[in-house]
Each structure stands twice: as structure tokens, then as C-alpha cells.
N, CA, C and O atoms as a GROMACS GRO file, in nm:
protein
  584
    1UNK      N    1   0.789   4.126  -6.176
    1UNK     CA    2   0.874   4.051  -6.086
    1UNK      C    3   0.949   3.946  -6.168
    1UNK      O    4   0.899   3.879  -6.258
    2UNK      N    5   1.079   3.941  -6.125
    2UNK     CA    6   1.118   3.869  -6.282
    2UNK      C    7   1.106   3.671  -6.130
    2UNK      O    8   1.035   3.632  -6.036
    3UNK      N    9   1.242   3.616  -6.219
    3UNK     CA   10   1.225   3.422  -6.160
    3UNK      C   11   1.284   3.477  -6.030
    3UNK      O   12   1.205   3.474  -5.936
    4UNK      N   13   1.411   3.530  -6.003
    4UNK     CA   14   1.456   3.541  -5.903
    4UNK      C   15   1.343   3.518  -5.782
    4UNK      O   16   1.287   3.429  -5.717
    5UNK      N   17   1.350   3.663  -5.798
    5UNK     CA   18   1.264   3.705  -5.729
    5UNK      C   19   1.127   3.611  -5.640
    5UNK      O   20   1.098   3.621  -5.521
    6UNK      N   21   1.060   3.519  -5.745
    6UNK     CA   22   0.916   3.448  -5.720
    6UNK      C   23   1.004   3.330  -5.696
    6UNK      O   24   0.941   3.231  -5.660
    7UNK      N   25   1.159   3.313  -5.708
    7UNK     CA   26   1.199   3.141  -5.635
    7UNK      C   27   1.196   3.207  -5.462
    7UNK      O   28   1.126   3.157  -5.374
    8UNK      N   29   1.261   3.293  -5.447
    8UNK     CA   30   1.256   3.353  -5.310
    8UNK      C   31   1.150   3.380  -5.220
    8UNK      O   32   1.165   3.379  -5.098
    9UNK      N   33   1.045   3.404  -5.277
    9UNK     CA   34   0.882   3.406  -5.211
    9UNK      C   35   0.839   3.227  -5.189
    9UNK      O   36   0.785   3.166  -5.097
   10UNK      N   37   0.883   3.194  -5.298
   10UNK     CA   38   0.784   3.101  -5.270
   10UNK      C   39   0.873   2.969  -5.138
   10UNK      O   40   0.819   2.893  -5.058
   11UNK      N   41   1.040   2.996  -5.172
   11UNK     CA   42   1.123   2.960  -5.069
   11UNK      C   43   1.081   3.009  -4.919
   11UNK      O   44   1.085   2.944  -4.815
   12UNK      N   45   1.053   3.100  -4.934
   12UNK     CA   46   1.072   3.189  -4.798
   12UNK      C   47   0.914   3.129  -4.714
   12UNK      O   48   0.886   3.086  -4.602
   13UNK      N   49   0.843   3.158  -4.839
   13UNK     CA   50   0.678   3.063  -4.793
   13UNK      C   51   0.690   2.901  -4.725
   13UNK      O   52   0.648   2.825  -4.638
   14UNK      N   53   0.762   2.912  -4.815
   14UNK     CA   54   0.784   2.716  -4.762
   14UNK      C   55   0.837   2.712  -4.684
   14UNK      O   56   0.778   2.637  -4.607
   15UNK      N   57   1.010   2.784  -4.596
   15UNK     CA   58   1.037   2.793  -4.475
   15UNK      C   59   0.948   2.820  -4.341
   15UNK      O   60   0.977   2.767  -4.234
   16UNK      N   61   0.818   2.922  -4.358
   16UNK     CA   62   0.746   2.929  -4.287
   16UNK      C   63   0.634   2.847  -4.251
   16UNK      O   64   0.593   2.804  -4.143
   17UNK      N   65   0.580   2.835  -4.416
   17UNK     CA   66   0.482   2.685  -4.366
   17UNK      C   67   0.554   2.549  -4.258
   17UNK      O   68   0.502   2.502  -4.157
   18UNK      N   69   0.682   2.514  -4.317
   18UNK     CA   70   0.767   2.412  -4.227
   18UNK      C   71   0.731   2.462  -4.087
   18UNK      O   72   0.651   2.409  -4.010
   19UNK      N   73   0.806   2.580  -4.066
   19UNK     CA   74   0.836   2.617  -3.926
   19UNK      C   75   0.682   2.598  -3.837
   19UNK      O   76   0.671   2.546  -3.726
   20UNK      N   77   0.572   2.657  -3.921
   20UNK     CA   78   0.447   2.611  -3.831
   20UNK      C   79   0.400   2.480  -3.818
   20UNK      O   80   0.337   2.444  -3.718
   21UNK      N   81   0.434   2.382  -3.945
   21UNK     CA   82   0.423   2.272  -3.903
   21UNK      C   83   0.481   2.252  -3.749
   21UNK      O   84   0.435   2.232  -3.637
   22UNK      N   85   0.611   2.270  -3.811
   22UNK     CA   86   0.687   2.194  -3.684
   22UNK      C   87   0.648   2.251  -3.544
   22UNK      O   88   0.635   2.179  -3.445
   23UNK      N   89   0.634   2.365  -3.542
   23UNK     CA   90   0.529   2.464  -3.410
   23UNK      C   91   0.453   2.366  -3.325
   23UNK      O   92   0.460   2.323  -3.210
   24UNK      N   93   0.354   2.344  -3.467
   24UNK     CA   94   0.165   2.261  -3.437
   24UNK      C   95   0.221   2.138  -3.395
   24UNK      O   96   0.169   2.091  -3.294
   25UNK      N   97   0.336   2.058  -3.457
   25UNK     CA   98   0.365   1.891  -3.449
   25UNK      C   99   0.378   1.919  -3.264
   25UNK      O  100   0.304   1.879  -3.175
   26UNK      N  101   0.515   2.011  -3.256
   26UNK     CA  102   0.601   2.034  -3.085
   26UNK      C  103   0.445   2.020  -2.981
   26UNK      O  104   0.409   1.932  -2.903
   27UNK      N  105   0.372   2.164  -3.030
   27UNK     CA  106   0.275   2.145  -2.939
   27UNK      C  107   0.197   2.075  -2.870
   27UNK      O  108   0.169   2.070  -2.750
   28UNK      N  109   0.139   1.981  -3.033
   28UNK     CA  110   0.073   1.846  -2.963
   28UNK      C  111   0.136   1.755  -2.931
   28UNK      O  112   0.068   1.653  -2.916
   29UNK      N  113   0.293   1.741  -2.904
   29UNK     CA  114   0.386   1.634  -2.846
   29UNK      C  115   0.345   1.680  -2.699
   29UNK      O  116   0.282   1.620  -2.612
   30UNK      N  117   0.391   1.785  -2.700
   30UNK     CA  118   0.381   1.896  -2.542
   30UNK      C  119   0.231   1.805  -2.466
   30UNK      O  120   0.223   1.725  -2.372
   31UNK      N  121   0.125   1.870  -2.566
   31UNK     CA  122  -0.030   1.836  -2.448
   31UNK      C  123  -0.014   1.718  -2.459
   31UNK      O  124  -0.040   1.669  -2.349
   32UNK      N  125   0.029   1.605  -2.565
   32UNK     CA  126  -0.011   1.450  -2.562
   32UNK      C  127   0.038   1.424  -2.406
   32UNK      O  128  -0.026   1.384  -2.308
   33UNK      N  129   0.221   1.473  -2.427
   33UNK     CA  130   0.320   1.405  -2.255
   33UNK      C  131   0.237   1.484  -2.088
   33UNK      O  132   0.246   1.434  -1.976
   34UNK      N  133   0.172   1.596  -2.119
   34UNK     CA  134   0.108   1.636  -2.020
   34UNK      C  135   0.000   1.507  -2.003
   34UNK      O  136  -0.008   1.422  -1.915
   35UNK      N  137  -0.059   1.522  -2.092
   35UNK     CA  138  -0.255   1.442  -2.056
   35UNK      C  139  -0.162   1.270  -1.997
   35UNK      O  140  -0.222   1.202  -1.914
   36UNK      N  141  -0.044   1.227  -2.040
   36UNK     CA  142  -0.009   1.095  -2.019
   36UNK      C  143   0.035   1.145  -1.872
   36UNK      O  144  -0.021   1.085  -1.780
   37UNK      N  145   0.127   1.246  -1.836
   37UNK     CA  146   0.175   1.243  -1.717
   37UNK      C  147   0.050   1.259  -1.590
   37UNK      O  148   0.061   1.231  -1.471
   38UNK      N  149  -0.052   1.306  -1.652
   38UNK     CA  150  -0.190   1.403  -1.518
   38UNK      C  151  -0.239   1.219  -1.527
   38UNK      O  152  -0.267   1.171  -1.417
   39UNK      N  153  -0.250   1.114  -1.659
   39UNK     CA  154  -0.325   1.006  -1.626
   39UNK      C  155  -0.212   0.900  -1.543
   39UNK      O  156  -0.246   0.789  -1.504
   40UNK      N  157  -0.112   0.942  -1.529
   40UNK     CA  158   0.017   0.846  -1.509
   40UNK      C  159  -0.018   0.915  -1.343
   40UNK      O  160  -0.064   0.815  -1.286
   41UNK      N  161  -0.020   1.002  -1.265
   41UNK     CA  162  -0.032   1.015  -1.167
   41UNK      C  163  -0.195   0.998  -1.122
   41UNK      O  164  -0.219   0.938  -1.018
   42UNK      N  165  -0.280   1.041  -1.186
   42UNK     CA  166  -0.421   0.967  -1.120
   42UNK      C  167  -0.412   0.831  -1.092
   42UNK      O  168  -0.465   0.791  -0.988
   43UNK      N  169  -0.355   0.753  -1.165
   43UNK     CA  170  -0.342   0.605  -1.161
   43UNK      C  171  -0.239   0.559  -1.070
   43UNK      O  172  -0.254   0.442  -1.034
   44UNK      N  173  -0.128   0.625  -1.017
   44UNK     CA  174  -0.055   0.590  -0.912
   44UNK      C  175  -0.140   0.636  -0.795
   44UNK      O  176  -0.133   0.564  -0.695
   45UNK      N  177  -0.226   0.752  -0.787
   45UNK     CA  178  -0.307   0.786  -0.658
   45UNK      C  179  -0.371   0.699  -0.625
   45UNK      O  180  -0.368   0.660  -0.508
   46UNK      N  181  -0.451   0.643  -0.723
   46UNK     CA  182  -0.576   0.549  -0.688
   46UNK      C  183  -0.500   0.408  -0.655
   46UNK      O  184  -0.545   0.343  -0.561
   47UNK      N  185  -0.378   0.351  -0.733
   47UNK     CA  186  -0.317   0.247  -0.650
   47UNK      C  187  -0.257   0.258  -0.529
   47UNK      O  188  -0.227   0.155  -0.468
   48UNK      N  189  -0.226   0.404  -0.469
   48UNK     CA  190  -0.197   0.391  -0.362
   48UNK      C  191  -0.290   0.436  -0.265
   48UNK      O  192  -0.251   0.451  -0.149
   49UNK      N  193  -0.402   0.457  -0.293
   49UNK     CA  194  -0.489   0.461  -0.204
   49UNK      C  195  -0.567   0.290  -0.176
   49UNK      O  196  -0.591   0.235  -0.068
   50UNK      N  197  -0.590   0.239  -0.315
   50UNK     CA  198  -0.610   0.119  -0.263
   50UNK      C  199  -0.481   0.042  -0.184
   50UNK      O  200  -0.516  -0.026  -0.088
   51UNK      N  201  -0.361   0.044  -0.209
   51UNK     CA  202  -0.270   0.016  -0.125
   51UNK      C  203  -0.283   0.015  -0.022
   51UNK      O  204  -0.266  -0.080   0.055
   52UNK      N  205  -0.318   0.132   0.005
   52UNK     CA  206  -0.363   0.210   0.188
   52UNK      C  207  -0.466   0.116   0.257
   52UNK      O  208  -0.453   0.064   0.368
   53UNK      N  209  -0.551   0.107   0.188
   53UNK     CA  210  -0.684   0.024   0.226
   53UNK      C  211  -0.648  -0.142   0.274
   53UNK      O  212  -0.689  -0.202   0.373
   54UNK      N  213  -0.571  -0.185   0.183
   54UNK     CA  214  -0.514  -0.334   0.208
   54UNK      C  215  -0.410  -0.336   0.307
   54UNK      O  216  -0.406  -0.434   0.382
   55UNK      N  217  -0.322  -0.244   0.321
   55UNK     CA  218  -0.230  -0.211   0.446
   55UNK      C  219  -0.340  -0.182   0.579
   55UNK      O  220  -0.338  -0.256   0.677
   56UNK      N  221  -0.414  -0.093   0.570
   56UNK     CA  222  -0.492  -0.119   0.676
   56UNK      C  223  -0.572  -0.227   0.740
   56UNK      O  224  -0.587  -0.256   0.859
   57UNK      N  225  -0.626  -0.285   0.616
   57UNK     CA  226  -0.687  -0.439   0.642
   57UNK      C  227  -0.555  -0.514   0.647
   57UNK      O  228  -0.567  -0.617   0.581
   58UNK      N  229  -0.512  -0.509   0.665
   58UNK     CA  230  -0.375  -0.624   0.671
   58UNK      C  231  -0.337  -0.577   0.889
   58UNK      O  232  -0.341  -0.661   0.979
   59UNK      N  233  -0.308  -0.433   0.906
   59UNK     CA  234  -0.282  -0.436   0.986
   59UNK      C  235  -0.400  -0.479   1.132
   59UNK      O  236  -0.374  -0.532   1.240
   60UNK      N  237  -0.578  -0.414   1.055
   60UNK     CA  238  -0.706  -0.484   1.150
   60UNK      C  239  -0.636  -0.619   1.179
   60UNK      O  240  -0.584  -0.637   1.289
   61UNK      N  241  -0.632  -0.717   1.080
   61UNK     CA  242  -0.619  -0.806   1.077
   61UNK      C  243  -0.479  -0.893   1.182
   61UNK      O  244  -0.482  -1.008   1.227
   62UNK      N  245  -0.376  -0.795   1.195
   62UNK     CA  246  -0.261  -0.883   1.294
   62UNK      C  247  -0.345  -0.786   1.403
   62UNK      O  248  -0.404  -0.875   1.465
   63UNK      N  249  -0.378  -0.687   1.452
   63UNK     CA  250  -0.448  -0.638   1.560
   63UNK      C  251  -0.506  -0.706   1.610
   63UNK      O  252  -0.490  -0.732   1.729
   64UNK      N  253  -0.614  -0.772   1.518
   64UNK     CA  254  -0.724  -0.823   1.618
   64UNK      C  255  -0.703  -0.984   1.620
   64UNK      O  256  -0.807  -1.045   1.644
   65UNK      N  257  -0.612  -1.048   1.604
   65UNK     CA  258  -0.572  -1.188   1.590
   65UNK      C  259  -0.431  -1.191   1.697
   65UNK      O  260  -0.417  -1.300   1.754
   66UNK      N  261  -0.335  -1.095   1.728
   66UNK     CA  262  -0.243  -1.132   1.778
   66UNK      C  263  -0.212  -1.028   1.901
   66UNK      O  264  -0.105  -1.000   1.954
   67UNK      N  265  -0.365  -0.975   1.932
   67UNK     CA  266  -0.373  -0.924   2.069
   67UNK      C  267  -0.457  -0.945   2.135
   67UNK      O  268  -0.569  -0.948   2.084
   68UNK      N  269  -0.446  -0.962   2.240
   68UNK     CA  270  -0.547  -0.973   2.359
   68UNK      C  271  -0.636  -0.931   2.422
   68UNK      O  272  -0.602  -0.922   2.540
   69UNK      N  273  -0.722  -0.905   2.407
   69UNK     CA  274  -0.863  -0.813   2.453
   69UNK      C  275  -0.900  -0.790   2.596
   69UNK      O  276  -0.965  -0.693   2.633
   70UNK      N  277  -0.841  -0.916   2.698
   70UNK     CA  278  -0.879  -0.914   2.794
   70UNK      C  279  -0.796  -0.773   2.837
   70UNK      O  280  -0.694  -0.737   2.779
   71UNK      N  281  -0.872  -0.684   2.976
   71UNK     CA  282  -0.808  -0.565   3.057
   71UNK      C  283  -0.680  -0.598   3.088
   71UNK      O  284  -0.609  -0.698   3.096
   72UNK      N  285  -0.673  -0.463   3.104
   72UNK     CA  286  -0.498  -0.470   3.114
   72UNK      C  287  -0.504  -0.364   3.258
   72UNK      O  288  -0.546  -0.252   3.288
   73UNK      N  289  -0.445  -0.462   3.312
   73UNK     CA  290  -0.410  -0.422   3.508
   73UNK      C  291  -0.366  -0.300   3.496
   73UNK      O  292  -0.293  -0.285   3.398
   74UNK      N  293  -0.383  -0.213   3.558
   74UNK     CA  294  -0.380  -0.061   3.591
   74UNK      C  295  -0.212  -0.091   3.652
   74UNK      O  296  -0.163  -0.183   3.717
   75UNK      N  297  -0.163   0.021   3.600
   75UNK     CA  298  -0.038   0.062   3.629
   75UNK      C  299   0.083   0.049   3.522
   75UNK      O  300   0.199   0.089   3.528
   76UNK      N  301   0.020  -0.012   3.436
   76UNK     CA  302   0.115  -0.079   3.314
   76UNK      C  303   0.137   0.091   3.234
   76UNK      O  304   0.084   0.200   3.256
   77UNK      N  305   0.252   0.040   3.130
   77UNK     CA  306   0.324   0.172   3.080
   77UNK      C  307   0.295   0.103   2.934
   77UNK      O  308   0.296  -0.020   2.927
   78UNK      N  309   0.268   0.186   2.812
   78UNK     CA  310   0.277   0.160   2.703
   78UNK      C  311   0.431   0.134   2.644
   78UNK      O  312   0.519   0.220   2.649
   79UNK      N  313   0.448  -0.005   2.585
   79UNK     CA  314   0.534  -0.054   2.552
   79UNK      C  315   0.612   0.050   2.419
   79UNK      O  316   0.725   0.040   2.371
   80UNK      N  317   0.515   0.136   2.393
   80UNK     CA  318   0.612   0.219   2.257
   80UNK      C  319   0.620   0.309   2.279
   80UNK      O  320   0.731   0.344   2.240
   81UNK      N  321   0.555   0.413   2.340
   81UNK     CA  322   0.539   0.555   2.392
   81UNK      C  323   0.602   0.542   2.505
   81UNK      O  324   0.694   0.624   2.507
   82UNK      N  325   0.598   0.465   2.622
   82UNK     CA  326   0.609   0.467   2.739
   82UNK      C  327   0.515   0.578   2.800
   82UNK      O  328   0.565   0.661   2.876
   83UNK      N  329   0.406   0.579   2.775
   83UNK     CA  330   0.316   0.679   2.840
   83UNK      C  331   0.243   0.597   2.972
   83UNK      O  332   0.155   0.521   2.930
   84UNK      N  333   0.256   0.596   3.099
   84UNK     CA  334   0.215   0.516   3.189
   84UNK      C  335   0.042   0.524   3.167
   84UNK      O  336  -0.013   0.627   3.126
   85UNK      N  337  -0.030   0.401   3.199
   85UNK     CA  338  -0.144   0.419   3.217
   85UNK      C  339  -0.266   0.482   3.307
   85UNK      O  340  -0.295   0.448   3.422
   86UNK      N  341  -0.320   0.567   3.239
   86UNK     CA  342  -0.378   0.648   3.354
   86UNK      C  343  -0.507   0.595   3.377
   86UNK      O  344  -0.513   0.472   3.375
   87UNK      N  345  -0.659   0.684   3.408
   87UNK     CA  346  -0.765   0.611   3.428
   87UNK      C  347  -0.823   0.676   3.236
   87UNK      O  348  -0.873   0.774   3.181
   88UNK      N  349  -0.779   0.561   3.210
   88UNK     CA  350  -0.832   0.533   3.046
   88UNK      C  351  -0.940   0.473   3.016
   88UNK      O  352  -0.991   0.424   3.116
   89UNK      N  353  -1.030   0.446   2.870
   89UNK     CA  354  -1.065   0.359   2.850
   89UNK      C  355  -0.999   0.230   2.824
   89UNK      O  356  -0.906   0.224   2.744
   90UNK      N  357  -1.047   0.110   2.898
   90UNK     CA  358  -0.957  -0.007   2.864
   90UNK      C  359  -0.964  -0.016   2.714
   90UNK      O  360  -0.852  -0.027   2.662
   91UNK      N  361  -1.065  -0.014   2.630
   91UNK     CA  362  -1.018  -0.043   2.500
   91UNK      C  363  -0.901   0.021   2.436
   91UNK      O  364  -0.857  -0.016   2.327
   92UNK      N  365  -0.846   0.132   2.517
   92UNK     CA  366  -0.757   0.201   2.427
   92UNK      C  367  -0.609   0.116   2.443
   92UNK      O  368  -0.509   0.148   2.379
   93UNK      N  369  -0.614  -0.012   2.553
   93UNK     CA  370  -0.489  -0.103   2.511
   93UNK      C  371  -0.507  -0.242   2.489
   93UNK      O  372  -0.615  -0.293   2.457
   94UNK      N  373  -0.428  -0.286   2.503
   94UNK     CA  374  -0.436  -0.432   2.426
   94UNK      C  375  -0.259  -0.481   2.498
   94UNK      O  376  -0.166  -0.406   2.529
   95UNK      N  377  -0.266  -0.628   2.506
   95UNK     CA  378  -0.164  -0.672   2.564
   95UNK      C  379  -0.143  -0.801   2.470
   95UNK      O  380  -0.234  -0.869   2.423
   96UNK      N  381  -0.033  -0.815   2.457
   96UNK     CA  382   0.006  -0.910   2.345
   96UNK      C  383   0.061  -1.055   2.396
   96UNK      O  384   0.168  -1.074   2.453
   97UNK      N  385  -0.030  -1.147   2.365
   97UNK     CA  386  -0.038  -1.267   2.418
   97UNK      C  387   0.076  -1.330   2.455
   97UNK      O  388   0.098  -1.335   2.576
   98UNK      N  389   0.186  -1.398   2.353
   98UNK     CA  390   0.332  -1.418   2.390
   98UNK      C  391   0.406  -1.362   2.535
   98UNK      O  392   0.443  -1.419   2.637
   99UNK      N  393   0.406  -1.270   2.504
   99UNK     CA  394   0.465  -1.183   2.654
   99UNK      C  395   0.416  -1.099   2.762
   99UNK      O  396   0.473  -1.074   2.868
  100UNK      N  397   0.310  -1.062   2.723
  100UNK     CA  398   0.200  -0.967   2.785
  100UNK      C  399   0.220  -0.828   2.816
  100UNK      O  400   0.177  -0.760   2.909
  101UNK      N  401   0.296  -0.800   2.714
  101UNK     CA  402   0.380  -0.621   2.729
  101UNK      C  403   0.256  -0.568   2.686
  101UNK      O  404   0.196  -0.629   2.597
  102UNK      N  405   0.209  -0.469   2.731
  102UNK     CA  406   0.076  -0.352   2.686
  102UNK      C  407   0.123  -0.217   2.586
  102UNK      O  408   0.232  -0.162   2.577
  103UNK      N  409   0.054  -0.203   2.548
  103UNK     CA  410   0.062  -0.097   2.436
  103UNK      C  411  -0.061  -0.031   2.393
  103UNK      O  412  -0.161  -0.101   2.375
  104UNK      N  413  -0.065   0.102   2.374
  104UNK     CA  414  -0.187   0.152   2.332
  104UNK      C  415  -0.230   0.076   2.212
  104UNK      O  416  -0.153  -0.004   2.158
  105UNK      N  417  -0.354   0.100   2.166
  105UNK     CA  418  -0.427   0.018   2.037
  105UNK      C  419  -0.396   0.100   1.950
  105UNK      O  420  -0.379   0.045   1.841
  106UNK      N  421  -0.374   0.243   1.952
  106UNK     CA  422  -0.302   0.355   1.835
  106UNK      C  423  -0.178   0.341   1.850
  106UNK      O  424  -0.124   0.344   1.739
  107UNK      N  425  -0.121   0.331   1.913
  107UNK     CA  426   0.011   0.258   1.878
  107UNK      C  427   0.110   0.199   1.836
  107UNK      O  428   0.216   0.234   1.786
  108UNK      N  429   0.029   0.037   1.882
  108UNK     CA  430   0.039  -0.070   1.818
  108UNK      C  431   0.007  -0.067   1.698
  108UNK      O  432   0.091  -0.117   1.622
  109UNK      N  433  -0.127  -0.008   1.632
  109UNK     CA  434  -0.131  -0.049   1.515
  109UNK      C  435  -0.017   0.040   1.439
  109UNK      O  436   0.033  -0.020   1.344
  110UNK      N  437   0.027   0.150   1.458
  110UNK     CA  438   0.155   0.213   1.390
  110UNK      C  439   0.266   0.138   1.378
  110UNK      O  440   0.339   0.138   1.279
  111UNK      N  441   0.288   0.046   1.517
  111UNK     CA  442   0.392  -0.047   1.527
  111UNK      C  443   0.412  -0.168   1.429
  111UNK      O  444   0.512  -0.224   1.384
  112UNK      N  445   0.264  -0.186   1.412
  112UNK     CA  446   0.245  -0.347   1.334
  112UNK      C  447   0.267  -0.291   1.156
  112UNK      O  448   0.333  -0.348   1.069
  113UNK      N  449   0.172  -0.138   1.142
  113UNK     CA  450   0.183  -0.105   1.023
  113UNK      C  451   0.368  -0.049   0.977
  113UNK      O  452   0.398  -0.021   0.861
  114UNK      N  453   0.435  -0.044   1.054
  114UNK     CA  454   0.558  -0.033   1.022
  114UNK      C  455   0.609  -0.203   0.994
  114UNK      O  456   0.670  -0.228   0.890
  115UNK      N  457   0.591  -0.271   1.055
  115UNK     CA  458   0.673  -0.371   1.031
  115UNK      C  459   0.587  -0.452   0.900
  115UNK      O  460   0.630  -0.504   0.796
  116UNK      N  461   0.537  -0.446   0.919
  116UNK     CA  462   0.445  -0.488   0.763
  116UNK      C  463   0.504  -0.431   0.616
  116UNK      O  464   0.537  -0.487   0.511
  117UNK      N  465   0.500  -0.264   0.670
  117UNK     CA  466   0.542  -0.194   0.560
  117UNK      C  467   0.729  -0.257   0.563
  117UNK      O  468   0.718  -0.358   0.494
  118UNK      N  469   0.814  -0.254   0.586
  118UNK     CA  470   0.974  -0.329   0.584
  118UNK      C  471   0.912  -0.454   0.582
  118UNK      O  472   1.011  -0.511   0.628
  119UNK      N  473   0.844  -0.530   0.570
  119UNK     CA  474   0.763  -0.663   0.508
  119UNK      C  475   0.872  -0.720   0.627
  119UNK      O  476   0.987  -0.746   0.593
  120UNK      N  477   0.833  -0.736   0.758
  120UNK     CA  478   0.919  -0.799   0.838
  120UNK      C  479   0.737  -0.864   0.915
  120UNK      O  480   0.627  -0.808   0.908
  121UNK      N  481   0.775  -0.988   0.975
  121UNK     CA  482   0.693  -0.995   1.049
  121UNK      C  483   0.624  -0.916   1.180
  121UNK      O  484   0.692  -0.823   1.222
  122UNK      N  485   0.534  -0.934   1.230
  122UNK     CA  486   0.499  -0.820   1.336
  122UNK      C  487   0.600  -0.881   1.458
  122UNK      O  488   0.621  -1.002   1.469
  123UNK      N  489   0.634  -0.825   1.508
  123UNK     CA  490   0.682  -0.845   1.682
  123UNK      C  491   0.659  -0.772   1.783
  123UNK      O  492   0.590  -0.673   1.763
  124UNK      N  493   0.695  -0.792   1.882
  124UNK     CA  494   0.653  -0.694   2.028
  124UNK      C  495   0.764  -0.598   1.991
  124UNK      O  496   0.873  -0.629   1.943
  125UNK      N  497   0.718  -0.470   2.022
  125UNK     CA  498   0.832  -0.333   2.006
  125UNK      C  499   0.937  -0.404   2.119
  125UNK      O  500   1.052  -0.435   2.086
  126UNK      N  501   0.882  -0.428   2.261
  126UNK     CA  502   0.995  -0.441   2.335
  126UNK      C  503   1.106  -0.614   2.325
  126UNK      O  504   1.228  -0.630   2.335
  127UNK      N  505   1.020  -0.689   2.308
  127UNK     CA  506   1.116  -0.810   2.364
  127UNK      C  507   1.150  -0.885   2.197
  127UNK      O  508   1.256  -0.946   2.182
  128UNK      N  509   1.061  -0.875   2.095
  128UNK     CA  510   1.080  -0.883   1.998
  128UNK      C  511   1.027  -1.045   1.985
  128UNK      O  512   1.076  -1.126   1.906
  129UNK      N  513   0.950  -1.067   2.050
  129UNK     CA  514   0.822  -1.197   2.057
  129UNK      C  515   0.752  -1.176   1.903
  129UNK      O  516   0.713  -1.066   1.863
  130UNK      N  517   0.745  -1.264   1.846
  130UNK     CA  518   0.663  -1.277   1.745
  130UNK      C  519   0.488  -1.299   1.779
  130UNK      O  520   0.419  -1.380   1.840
  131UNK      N  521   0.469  -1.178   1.701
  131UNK     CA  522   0.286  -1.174   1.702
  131UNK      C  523   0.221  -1.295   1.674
  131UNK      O  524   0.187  -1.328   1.560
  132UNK      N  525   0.201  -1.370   1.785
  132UNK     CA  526   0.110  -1.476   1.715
  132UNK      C  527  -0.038  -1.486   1.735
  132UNK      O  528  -0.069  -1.440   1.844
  133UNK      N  529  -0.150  -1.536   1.659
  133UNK     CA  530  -0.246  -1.538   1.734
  133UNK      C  531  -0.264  -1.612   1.871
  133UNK      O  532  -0.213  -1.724   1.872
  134UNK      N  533  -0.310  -1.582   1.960
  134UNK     CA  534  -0.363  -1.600   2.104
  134UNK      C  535  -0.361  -1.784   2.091
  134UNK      O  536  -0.307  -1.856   2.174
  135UNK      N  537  -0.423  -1.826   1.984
  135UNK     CA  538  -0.496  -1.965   2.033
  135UNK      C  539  -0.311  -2.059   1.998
  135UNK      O  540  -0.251  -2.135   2.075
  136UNK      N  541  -0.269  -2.012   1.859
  136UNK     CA  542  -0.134  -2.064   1.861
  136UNK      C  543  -0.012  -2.049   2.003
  136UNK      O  544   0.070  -2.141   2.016
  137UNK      N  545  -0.009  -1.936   2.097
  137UNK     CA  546   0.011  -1.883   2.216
  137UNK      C  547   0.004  -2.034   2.281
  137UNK      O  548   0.105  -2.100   2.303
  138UNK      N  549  -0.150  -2.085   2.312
  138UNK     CA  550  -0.172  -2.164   2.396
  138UNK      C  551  -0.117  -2.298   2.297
  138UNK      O  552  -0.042  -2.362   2.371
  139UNK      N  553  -0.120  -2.337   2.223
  139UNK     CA  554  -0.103  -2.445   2.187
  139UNK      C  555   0.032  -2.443   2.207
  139UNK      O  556   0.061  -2.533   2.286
  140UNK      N  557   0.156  -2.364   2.160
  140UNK     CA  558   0.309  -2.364   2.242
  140UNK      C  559   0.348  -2.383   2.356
  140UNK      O  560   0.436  -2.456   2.400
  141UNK      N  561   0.261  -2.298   2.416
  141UNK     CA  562   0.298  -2.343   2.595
  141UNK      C  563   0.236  -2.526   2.634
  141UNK      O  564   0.286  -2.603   2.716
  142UNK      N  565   0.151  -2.544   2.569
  142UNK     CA  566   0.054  -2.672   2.622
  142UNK      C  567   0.171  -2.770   2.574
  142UNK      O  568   0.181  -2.866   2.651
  143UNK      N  569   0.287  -2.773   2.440
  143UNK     CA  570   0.311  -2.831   2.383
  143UNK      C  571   0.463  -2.851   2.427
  143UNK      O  572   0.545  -2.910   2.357
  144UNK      N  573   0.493  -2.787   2.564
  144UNK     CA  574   0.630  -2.696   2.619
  144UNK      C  575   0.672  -2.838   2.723
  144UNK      O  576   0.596  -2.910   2.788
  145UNK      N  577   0.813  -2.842   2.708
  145UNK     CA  578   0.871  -2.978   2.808
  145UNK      C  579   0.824  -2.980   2.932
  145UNK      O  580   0.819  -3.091   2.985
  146UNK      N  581   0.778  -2.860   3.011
  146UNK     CA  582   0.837  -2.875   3.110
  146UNK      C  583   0.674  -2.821   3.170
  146UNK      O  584   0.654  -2.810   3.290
   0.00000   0.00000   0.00000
């Protein structure tokens, strides 16, 4: 085999060794951006599940502070559904202190968890009364001119 010849092998060798480098380098770029993208979405799941959890405790929380527990008089219509009241369990409504519009308790809390989520304060679906707790309720009226 004369020089020619053995510059061309050993050229042609070295083009191929490169090319598998560069193969092996691509590949493990490839699995590194996978394993970052599968940990980049576990970690948005789990913040939005704890999200979920604090949105829910956020919404217990205007539920059971800015509604009223006492029964709600038979005949009333749900303020968001408009589904009239039939012979229900009373726990399934709640009447909202400010104005006393009724609303189912599944409902409402969809209602409150919407306005939370647009980070707006809670209000009554219908008259647009601000959710207040019950005892603030009485201290406005007690505190009223007239």
C-alpha cells in the first residue's frame, strides 16, 4: 500500500470516529432535554396541585366566614343556577349575609372559587354585595344613620 493510499484510511477513519462522536455528544443532549423536560413538568404538577389545595382552603375559608348557616325559607331559587328550591337538605344552601340572596353550597363555592381565581374579591353573583363576614354585616348596619 503505498502513502496515498494509508493518508486516505486513516482520513476516512477520522471522519467516522468524528461523526460518532458527534452521534454519542447529539444523543446525550437529546436524553439530558428529555429527563429536564419529564422533571420540569413533575414540578409544575406538584405546584399546581398544591395550588389547588390553597385555592380550596382559600375558598372553605370565604364559605364559611361570609355565609350564613342559618335555614333558608323554602321557596327561594338559587342565585346562580336558578334551580328553585325543592325539599332539600338545608345544608345544601347557604344565604349570604349582606343581602340574603341563597345559593346552593356547590355553587357558591364555584362562584367564590372563580372570583378568587380573576383575584377579584368575592361578591354575590346577583346584586354584587361584597362577601363580608356575618359579624362585619352587623357592625355596618348597627353603625348606619338611620
Amino acid at each position: 500500500m503505498n502513502t496515498a493510499g494509508i493518508i486516505v484510511l486513516v482520513s476516512a477513519t477520522l471522519v467516522v470516529l468524528c461523526c460518532c462522536v458527534c452521534i454519542v455528544f447529539v444523543c446525550m443532549r437529546v436524553s439530558r432535554a428529555k429527563l429536564l423536560r419529564k422533571e420540569m413538568r413533575r414540578e409544575m404538577r406538584e405546584r399546581s396541585q398544591a395550588a389547588a389545595v390553597v385555592e380550596k382552603q382559600k375558598v372553605d375559608m370565604v364559605l364559611l366566614t361570609c355565609t350564613s348557616t342559618t335555614p333558608v325559607a323554602p321557596g327561594h331559587e338559587c342565585s346562580i343556577c336558578l334551580a328553585a328550591e325543592e325539599e332539600e337538605d338545608p345544608a345544601e344552601w347557604v344565604a349570604i349575609p349582606g343581602c340574603a340572596h341563597t345559593t346552593h353550597t356547590a355553587c357558591m363555592r364555584t362562584w367564590i372559587a372563580t372570583c378568587l381565581h380573576k383575584e377579584n374579591l368575592p361578591v354575590c353573583p346577583l346584586c354584587r354585595t361584597a362577601l363580608t363576614p356575618p359579624d362585619e354585616v352587623v357592625a355596618e348596619n348597627e353603625n348606619a344613620p338611620f
